[in-house]
Backbone as CSV, one residue per row, in Angstrom:
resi,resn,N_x,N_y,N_z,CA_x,CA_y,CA_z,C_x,C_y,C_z
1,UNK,60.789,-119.565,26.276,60.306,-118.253,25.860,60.704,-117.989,24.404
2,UNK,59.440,-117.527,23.685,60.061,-117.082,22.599,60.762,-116.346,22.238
3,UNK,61.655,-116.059,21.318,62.925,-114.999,21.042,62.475,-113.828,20.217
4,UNK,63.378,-113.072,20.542,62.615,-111.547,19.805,63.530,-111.315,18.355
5,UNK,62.942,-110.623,18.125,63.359,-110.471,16.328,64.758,-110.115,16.430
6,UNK,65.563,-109.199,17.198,66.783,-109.050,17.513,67.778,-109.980,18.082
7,UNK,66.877,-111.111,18.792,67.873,-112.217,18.978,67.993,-112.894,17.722
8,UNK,66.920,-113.162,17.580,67.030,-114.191,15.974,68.376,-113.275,14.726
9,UNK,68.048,-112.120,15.071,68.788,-111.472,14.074,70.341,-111.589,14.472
10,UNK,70.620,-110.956,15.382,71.917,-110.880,15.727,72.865,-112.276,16.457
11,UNK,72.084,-113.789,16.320,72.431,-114.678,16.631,73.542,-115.553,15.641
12,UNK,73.410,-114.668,14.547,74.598,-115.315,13.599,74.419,-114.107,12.325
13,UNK,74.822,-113.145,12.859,74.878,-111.709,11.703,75.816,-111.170,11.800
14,UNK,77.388,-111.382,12.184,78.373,-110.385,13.152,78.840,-109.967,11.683
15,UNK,79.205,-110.818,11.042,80.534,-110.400,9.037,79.423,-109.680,8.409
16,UNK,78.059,-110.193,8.417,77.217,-109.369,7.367,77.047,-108.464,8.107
17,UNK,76.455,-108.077,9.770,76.543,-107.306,9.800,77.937,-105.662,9.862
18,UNK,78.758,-106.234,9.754,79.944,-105.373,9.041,79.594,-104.701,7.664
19,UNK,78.946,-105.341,6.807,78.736,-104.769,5.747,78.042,-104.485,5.270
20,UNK,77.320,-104.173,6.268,75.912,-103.055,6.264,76.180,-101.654,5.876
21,UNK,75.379,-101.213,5.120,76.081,-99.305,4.516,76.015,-98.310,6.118
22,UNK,75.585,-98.825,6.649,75.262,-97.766,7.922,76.498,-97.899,8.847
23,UNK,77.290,-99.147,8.667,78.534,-99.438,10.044,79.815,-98.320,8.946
24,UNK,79.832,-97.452,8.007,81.113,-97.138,7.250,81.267,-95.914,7.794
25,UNK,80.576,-95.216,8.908,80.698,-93.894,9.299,81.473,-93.818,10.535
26,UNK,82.014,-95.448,10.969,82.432,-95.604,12.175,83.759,-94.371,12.297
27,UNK,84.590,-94.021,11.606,85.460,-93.515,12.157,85.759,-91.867,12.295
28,UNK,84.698,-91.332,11.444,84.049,-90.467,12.044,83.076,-89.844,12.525
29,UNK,82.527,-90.832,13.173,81.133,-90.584,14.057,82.144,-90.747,15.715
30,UNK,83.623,-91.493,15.193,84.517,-91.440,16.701,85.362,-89.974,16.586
31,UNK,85.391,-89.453,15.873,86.154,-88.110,15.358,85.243,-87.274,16.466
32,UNK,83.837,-87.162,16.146,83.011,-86.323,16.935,82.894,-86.664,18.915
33,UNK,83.186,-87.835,18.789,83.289,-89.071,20.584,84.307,-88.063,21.046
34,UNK,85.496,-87.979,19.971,86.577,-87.626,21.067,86.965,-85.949,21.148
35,UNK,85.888,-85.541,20.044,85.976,-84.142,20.231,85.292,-83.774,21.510
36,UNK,83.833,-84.400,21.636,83.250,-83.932,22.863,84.152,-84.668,24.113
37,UNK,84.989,-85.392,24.098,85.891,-85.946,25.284,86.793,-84.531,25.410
38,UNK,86.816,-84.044,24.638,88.340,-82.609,24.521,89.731,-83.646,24.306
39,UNK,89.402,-84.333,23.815,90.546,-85.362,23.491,91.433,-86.198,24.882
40,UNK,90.420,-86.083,26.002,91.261,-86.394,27.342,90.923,-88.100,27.065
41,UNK,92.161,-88.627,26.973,92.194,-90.071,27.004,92.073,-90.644,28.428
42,UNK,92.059,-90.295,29.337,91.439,-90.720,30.676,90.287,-91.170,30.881
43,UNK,89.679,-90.139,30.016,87.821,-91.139,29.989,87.581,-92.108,29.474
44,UNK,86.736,-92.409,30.755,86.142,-94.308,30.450,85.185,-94.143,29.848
45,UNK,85.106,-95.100,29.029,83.913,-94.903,28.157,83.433,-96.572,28.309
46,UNK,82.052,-96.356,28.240,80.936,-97.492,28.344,80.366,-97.798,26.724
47,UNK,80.244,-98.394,25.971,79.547,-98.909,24.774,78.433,-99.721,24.958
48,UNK,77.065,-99.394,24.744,75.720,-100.160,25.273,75.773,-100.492,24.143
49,UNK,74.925,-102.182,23.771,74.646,-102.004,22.275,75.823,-102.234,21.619
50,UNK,77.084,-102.589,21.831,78.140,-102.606,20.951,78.133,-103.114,19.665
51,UNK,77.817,-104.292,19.599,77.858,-104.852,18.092,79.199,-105.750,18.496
52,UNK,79.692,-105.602,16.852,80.990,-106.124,16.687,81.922,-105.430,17.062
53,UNK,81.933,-104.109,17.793,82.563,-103.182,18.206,83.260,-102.433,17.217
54,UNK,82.148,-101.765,16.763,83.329,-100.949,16.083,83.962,-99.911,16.130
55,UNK,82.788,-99.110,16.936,83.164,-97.877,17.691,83.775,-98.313,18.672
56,UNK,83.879,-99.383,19.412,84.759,-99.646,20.748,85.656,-99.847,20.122
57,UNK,86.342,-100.323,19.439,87.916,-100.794,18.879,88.236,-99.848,18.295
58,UNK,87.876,-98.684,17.787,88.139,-97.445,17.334,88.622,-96.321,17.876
59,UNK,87.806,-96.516,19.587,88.125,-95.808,20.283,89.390,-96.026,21.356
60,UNK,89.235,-97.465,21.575,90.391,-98.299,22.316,91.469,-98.247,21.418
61,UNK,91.989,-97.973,20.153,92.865,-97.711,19.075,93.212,-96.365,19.356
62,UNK,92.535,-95.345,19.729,92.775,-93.951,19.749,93.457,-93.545,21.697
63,UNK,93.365,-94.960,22.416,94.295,-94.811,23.582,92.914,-94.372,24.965
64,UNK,91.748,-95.009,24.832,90.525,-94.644,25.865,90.460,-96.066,26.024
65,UNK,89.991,-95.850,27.288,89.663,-97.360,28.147,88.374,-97.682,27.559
66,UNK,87.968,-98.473,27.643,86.401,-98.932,26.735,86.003,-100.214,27.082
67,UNK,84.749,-100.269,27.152,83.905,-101.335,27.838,82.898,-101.797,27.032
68,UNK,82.596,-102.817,26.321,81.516,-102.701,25.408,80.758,-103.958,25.779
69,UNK,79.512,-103.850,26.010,78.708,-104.361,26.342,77.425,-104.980,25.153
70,UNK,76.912,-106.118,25.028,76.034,-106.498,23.888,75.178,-107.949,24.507
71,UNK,73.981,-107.929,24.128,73.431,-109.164,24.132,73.328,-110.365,23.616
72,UNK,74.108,-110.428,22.526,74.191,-111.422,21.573,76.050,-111.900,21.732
73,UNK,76.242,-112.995,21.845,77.517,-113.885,22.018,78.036,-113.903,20.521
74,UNK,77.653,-113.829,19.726,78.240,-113.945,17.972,78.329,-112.290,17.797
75,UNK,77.570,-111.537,18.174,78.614,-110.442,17.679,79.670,-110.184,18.600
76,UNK,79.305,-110.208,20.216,80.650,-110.143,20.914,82.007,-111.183,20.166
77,UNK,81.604,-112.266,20.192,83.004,-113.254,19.385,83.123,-112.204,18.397
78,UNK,82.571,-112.079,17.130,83.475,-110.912,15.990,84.039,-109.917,16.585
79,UNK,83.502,-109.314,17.686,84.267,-108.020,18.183,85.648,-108.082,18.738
80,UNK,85.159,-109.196,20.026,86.613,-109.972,20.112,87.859,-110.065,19.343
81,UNK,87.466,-110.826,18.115,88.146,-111.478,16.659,89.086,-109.835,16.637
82,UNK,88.261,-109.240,15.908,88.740,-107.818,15.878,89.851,-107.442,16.390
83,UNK,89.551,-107.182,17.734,90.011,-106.264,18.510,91.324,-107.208,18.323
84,UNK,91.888,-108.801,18.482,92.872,-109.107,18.791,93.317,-109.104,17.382
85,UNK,92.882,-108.751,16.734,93.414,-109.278,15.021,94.204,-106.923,15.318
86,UNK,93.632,-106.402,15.232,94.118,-105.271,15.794,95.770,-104.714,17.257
87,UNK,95.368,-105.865,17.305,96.109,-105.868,18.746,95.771,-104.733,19.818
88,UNK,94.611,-104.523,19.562,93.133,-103.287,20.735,92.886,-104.210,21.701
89,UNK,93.242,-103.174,23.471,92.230,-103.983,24.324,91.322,-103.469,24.683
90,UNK,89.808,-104.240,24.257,88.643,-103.447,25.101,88.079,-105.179,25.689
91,UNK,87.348,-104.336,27.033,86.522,-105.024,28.073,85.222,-105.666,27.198
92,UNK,84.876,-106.501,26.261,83.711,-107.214,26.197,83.015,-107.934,27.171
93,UNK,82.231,-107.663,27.370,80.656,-108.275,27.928,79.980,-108.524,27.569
94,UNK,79.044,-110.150,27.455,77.833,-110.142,27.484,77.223,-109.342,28.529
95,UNK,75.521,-109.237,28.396,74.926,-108.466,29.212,73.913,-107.911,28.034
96,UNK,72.540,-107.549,29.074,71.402,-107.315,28.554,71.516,-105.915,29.275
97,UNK,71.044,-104.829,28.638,71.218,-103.365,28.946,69.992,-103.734,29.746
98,UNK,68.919,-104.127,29.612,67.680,-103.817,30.559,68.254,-103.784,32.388
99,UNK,68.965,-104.772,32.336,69.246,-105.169,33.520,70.984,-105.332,33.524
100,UNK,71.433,-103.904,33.293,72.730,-103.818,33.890,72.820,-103.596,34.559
101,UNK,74.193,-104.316,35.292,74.959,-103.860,36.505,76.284,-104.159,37.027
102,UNK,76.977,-103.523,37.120,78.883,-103.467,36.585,78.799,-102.506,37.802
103,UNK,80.237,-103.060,37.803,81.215,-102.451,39.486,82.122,-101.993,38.931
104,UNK,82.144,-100.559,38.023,82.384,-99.312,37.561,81.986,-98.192,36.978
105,UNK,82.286,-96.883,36.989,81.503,-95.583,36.972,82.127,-95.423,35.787
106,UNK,81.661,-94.339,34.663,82.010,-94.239,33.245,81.878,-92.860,33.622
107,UNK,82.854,-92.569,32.628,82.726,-90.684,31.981,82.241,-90.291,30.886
108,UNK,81.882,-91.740,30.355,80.897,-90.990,29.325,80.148,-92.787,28.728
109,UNK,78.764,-92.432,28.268,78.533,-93.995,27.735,78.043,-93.704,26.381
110,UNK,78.078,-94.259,25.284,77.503,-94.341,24.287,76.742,-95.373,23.883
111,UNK,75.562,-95.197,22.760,74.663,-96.024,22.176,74.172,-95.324,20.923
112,UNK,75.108,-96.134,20.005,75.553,-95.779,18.601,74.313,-96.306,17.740
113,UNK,73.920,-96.036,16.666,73.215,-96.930,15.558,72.263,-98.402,15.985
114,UNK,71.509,-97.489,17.143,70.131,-98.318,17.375,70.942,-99.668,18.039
115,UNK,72.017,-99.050,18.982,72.334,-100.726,19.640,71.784,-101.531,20.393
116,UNK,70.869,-100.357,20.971,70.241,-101.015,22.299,68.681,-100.338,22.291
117,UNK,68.931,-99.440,23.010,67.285,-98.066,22.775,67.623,-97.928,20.958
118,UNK,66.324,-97.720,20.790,65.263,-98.285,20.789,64.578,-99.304,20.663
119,UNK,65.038,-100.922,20.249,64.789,-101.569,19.548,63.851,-102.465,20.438
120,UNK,63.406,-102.104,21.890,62.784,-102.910,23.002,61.108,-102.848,22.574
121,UNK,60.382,-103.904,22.689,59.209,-103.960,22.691,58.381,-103.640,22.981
122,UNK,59.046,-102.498,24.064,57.647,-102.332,25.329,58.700,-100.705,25.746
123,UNK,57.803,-99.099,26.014,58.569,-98.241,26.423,59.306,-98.655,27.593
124,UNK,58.612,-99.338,28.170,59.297,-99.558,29.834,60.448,-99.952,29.980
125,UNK,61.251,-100.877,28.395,62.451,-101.602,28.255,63.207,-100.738,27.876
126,UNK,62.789,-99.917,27.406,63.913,-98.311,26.129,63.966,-97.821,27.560
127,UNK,62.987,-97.610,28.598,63.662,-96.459,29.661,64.499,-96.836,30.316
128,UNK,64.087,-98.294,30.700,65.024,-99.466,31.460,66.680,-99.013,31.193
129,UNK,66.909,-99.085,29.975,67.915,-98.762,29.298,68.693,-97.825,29.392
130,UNK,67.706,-96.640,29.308,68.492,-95.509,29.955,68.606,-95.080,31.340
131,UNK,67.641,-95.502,31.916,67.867,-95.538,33.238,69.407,-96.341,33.724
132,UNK,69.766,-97.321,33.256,70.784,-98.177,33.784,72.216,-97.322,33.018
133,UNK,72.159,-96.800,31.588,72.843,-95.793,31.509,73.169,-94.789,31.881
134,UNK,72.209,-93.801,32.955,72.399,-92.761,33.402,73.541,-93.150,34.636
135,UNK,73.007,-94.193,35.172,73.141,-95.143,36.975,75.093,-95.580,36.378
136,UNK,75.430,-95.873,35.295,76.150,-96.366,34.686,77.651,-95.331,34.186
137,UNK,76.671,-94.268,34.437,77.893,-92.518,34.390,78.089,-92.292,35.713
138,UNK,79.309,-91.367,36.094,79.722,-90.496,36.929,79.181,-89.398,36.935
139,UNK,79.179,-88.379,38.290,78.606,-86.829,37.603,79.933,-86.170,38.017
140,UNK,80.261,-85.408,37.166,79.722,-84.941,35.899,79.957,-86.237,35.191
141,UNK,78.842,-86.585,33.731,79.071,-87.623,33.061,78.596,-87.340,31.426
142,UNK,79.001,-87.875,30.497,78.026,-87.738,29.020,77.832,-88.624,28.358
143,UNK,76.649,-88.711,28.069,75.534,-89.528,27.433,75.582,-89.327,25.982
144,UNK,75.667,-89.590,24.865,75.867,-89.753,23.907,75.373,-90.942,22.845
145,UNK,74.014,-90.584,22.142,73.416,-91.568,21.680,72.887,-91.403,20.651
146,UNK,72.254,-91.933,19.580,71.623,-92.361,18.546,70.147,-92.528,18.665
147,UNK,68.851,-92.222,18.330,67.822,-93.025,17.928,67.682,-92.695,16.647
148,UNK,65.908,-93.149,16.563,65.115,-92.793,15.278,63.805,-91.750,15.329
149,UNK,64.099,-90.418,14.463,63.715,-89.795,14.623,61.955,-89.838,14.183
150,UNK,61.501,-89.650,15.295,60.071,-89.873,15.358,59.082,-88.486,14.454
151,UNK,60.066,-87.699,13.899,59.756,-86.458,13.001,59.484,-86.904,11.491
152,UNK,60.291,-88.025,11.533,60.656,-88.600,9.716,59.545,-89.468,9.534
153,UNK,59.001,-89.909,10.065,57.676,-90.663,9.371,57.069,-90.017,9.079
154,UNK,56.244,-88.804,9.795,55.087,-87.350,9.511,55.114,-87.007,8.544
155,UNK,56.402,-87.063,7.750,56.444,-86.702,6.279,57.292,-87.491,5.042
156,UNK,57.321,-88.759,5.795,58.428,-89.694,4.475,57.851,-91.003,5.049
157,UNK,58.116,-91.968,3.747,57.822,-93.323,4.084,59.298,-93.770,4.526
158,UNK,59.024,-94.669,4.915,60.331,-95.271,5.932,60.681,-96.793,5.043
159,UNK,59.768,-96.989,4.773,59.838,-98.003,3.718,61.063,-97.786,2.567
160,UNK,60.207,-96.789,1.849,60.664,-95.969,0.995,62.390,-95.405,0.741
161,UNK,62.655,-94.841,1.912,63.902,-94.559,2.695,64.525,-95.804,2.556
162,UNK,64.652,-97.108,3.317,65.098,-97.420,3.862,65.263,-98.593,2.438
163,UNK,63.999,-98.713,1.345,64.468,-99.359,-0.445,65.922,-98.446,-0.819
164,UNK,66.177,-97.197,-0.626,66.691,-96.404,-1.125,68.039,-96.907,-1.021
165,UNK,68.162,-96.631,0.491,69.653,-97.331,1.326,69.900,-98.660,1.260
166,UNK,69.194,-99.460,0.648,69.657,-100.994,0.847,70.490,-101.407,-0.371
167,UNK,71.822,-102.030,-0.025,72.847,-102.849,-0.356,72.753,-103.846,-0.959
168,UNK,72.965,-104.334,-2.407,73.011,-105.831,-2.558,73.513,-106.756,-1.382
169,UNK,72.816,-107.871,-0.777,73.485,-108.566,0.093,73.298,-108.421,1.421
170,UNK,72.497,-106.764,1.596,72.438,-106.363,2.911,71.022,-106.380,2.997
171,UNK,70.249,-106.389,4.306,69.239,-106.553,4.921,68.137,-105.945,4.539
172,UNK,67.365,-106.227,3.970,66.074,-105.137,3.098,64.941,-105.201,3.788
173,UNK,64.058,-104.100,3.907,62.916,-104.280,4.706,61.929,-104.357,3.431
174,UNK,60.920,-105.048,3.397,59.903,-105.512,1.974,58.513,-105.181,2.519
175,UNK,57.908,-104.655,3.644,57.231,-104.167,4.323,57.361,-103.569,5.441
176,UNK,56.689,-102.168,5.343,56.407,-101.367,6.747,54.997,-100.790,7.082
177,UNK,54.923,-100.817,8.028,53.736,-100.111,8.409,54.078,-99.127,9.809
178,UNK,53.742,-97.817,9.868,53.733,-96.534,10.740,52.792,-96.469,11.356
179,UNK,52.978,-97.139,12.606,51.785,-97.024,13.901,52.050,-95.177,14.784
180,UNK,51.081,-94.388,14.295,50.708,-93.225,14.609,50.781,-92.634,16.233
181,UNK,49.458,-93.920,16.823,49.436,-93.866,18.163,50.535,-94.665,18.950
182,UNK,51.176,-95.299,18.229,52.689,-95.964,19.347,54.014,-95.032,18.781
183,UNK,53.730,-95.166,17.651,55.199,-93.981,17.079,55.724,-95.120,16.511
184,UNK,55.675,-96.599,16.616,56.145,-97.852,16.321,56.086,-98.283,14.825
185,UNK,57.131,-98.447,14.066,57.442,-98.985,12.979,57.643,-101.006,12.596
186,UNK,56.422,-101.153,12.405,56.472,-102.569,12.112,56.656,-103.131,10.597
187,UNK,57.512,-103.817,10.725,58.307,-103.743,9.214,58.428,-105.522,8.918
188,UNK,58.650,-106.173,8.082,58.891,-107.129,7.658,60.471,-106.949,6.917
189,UNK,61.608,-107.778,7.772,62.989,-107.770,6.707,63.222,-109.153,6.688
190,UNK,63.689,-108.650,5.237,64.533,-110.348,4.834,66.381,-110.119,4.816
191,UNK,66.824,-111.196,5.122,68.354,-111.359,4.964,68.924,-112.723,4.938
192,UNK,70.045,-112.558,4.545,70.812,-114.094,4.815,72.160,-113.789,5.800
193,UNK,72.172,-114.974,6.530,72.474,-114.513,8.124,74.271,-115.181,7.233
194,UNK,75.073,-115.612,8.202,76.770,-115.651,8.046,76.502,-116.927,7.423
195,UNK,75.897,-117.385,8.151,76.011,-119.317,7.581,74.949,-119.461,6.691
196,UNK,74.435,-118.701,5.585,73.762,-118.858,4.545,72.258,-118.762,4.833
197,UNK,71.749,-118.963,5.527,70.703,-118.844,5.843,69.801,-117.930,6.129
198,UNK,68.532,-118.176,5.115,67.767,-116.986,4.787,66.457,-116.469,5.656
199,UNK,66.089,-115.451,6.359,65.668,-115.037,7.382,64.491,-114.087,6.511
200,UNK,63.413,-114.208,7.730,62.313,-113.428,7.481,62.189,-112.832,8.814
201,UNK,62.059,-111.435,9.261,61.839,-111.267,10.778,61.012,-110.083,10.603
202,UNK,60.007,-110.028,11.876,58.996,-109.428,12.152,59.612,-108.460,13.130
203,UNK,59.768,-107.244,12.601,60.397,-106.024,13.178,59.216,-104.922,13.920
204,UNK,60.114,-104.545,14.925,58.928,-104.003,15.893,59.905,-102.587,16.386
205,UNK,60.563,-101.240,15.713,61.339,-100.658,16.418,60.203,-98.981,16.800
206,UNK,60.553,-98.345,17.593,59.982,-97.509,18.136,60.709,-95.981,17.731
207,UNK,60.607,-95.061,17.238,60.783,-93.836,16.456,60.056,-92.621,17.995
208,UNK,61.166,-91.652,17.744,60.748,-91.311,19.602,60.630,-89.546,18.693
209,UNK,59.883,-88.863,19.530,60.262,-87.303,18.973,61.250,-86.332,20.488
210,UNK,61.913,-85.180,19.445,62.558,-84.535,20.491,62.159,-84.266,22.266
211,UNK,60.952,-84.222,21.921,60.110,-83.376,24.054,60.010,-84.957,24.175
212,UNK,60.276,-86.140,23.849,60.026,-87.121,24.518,61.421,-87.565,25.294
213,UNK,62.520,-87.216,24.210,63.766,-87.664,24.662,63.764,-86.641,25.720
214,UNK,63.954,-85.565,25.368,64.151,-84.518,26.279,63.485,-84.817,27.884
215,UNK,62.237,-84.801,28.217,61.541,-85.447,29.145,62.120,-86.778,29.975
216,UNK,62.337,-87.607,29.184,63.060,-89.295,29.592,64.387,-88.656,30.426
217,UNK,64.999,-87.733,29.530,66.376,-87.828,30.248,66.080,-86.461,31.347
218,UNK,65.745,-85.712,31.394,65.497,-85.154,32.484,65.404,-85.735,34.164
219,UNK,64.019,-86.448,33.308,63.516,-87.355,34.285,64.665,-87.971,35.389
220,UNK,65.853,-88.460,34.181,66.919,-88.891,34.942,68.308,-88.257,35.594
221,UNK,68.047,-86.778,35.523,68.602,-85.883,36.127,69.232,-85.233,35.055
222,UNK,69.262,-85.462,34.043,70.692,-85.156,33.603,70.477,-83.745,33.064
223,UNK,71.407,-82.767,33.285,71.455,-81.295,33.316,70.695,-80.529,32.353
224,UNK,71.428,-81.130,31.060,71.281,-80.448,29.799,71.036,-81.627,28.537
225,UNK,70.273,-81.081,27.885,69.953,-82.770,27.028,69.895,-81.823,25.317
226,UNK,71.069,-82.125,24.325,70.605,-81.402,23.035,70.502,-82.425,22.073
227,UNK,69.585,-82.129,21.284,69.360,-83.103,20.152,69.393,-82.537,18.995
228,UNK,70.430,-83.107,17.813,70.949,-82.570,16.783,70.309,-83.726,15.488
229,UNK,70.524,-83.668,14.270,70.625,-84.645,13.109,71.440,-85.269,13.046
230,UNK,71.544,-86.916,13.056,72.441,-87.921,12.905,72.739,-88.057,11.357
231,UNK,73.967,-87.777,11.258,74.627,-87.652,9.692,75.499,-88.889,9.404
232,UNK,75.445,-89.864,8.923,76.493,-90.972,8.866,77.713,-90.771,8.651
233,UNK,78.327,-91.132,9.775,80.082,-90.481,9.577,80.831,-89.324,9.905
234,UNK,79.361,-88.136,10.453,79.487,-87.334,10.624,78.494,-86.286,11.136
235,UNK,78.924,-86.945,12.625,77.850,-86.264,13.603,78.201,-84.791,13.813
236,UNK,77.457,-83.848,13.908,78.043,-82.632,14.319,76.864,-81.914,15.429
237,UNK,77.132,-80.837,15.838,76.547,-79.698,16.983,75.941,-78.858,16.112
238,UNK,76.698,-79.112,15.028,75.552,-77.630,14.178,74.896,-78.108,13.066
239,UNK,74.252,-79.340,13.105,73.253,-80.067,12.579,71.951,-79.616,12.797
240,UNK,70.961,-78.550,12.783,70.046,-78.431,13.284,68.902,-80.254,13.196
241,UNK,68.311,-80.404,13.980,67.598,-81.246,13.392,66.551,-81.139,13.079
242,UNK,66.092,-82.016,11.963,64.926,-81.305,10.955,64.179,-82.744,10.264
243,UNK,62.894,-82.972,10.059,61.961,-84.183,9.907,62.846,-84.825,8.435
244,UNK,63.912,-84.200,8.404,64.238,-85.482,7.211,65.429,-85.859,7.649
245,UNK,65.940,-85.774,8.450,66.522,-86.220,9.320,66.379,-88.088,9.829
246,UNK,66.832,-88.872,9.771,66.068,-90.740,9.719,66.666,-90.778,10.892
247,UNK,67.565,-90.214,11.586,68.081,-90.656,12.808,68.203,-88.920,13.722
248,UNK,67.978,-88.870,15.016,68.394,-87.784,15.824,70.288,-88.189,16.936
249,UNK,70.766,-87.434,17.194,71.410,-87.434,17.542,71.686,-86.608,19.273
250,UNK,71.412,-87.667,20.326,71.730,-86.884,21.425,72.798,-86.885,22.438
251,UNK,72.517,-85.583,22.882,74.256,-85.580,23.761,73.481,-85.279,25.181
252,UNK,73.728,-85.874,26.315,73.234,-85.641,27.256,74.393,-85.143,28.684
253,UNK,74.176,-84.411,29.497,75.140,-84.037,30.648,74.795,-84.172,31.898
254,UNK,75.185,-85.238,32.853,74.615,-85.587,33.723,75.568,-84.343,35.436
């Protein structure tokens, strides 16, 4: 079977991806994790999407049990690396969010900076996702996640945006195109992966609007669903969110 642009990508990206401008908000985008925890270090927390963990080793540093879960074996190894170079213990897993399933209940799960939803090919895989996240909390439970705000294309190029934010060294997108009727952003990026090697990948991510999230998670019971502006480094509640906004920010209560 052929591989999807996210395997190819994240199959040898774990150091570069560290030094991406978007991973530097890690420690307070966990400032806001443990405010909505009320600071109770008892809660388990689930990480979908982990990465190299950075929010998991951040949070496992701050004294919370943590579980981080990812599809790719090279960023789990960096996360790993990490965590013991730290002397942090968190639970790494491989595992494909579509099809999770773990023999423990969480008090809260997160999916930080596009770890997992949205980046699936097909809606049925993004719900997949949350579906196994909802199944994946306790009730009472909180949901706590990241997408891309499906408001910011209507009035900005994403292209454009995204020339703006790019890093010498870091991952540039050199074409996009804004599919209207999917909401789907098909983009062309180039990079050079850990071991030198220079990559062209055919990007396929999906940009969702508020009544859609809202709807999805309903769907899956969950009480109360608010969606705020994702601020790098600094998520907050009194973010209204607003179409220039590149990322939404949701908190869900099961």
């Amino acid at each position: 079977m052929e591989k999807k642009w996210y395997e190819i990508l994240f199959a040898d990206y774990a150091r570069k991806y560290d030094q991406e401008s978007y991973t530097s908000g890690t420690s307070g985008e966990c400032d806001f994790i443990e405010w909505e925890t009320g600071g109770d270090k008892k809660t388990r927390v689930l990480d979908i999407g982990c990465g190299t963990g950075r929010h998991a080793i951040e949070l496992a540093g701050r004294g919370y049990s943590v579980t981080g879960i990812d599809l790719s074996a090279s960023q789990l190894r960096r996360a790993r690396e990490k965590a013991a170079a730290l002397k942090v213990q968190v639970d790494f897993l491989q595992a494909d969010a579509r099809d999770l399933t773990l023999d423990r209940e969480f008090d809260l799960v997160i999916m930080l900076c596009e770890g997992a939803f949205p980046l699936m090919e097909t809606d049925e895989m993004n719900f997949r996702i949350l579906q196994n996240a909802a199944r994946a909390l306790k009730t009472p439970g909180k949901l706590i996640f990241t997408t891309l705000n499906g408001l910011f294309p209507l009035f900005h190029s994403v292209k454009d945006f995204l020339a703006v934010q790019a890093q010498p060294g870091n991952a540039a997108t050199v074409e996009s195109t804004f599919d209207l009727l999917t909401f789907r952003d098909h983009n062309l990026t180039c990079l050079e992966d850990d071991s030198g090697r220079k990559l062209e990948l055919r990007c396929n991510e999906r940009y969702y609007v508020p009544p859609e999230i809202t709807w999805l998670l309903k769907s899956l019971a969950f009480k109360t669903v608010d969606i705020h502006g994702a601020k790098l480094g600094c998520f907050s509640r009194n973010d209204k969110l607003t179409p220039d906004d590149f990322e939404m920010l949701v908190i869900a209560q099961k």
